[in-house]
C-alpha positions as CSV (number, residue, x, y, z in Angstrom):
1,X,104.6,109.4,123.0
2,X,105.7,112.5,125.1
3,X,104.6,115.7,123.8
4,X,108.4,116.8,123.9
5,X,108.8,113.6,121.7
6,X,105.6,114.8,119.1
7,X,106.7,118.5,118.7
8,X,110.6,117.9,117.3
9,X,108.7,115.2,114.8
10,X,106.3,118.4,113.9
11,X,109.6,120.4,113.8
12,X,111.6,118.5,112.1
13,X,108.5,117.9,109.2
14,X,107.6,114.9,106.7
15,X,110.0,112.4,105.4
16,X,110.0,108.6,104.1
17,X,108.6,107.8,107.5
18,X,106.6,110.9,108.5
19,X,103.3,112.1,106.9
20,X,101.0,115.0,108.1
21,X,97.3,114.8,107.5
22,X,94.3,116.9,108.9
23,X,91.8,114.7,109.5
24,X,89.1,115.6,106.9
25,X,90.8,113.0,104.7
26,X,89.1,111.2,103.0
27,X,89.2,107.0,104.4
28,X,91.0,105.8,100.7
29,X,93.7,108.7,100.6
30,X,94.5,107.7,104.6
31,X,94.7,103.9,103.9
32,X,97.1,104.5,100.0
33,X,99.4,106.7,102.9
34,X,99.4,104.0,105.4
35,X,100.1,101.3,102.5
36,X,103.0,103.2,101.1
37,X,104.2,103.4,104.4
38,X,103.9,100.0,105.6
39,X,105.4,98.7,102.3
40,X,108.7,100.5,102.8
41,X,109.8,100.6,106.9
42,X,106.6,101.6,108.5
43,X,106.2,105.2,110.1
44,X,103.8,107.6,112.0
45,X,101.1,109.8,110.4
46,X,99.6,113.3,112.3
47,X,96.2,113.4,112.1
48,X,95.7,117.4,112.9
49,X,98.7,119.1,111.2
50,X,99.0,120.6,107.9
51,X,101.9,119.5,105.5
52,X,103.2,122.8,106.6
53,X,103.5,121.7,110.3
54,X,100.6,124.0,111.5
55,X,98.9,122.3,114.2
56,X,95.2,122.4,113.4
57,X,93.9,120.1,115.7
58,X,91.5,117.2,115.4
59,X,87.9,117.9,114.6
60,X,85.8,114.5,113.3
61,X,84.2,112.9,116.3
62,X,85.1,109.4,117.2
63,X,88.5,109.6,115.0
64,X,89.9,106.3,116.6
65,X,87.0,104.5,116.0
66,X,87.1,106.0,112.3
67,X,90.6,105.3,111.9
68,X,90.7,101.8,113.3
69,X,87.2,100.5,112.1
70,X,87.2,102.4,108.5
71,X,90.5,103.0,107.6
72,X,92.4,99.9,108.6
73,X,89.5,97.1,108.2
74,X,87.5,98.3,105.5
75,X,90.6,99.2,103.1
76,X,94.0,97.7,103.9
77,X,94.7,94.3,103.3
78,X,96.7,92.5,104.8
79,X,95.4,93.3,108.4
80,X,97.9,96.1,110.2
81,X,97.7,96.9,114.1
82,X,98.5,100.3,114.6
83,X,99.1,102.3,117.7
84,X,96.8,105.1,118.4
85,X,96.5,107.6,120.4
86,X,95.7,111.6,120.8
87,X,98.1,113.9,122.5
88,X,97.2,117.6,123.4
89,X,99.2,120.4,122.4
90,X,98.4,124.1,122.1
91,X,94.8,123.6,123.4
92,X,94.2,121.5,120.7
93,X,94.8,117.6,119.8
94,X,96.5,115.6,117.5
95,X,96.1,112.1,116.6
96,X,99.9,110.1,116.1
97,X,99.2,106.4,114.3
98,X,102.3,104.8,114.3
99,X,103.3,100.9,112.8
100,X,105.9,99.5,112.0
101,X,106.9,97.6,108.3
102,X,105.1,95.2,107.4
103,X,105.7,91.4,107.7
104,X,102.9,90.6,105.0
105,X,104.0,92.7,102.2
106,X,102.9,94.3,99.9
107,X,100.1,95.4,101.6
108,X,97.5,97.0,99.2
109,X,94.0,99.2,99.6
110,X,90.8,97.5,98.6
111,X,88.7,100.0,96.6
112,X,86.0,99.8,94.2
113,X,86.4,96.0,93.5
114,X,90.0,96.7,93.0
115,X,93.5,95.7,95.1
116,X,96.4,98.3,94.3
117,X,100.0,98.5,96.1
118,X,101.7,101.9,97.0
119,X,105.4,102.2,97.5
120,X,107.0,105.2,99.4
C-alpha cells in the first residue's frame, strides 16, 4: 500500500471495513475485530492509530510475528491469511492487516474453551 493510499484511509476514518487499533491490544479483542470483519466483506485494520485517527505509531517488538503467530493461529478459526505489512509515516510506523471475506464462514475466536462468532 502507498503511503498516499494509507493517509486518505486515516482521513477518511473507521467504517464497516475499516478499524483503528494501537497495538497494545490485547491478542482476543484483535482476533473478535478481525472475526467481525471477516464475517461480513473483509477489511483492513491500523495497528498504530487511535480511533480518533492520531497516528501513534507501533511500539510492541516483533508485531508481525505477534499478529500472525498469536492473533491469527492461536484464536481464529477457520485459518485466515492476512497481508501484513508496516508503512512509515510521520517518523513513525503503522502496521495495515488487510483480508478479504471469508470463504469459510462464520469464522469464530477460540477463547477459554469456548468458540463465539462476531458480526460487523
Amino acid at each position: 500500500m502507498l503511503k498516499e493510499n494509507l493517509l486518505e484511509i486515516i482521513k477518511n476514518g473507521e467504517n464497516s471495513g475499516v478499524e483503528f487499533k494501537l497495538d497494545n491490544i490485547r491478542p482476543e479483542q484483535l482476533a473478535k475485530e478481525i472475526v467481525a470483519l471477516a464475517n461480513l466483506q473483509g477489511g483492513i485494520i491500523l495497528l498504530g492509530v487511535s480511533d480518533d485517527g492520531k497516528i501513534q505509531g507501533i511500539e510492541r517488538e516483533n508485531l508481525e510475528e505477534w499478529v500472525m503467530d498469536t492473533v491469527f493461529s492461536r484464536y481464529i478459526h477457520p485459518m485466515i491469511l492476512p497481508f501484513y505489512e508496516e508503512i512509515s509515516i510521520e517518523n513513525k510506523k503503522v502496521a495495515v492487516i488487510s483480508f478479504s471475506t471469508g470463504i469459510s464462514k462464520p469464522y469464530v475466536v477460540r477463547n477459554n474453551d469456548r468458540e463465539e462468532v462476531y458480526i460487523r
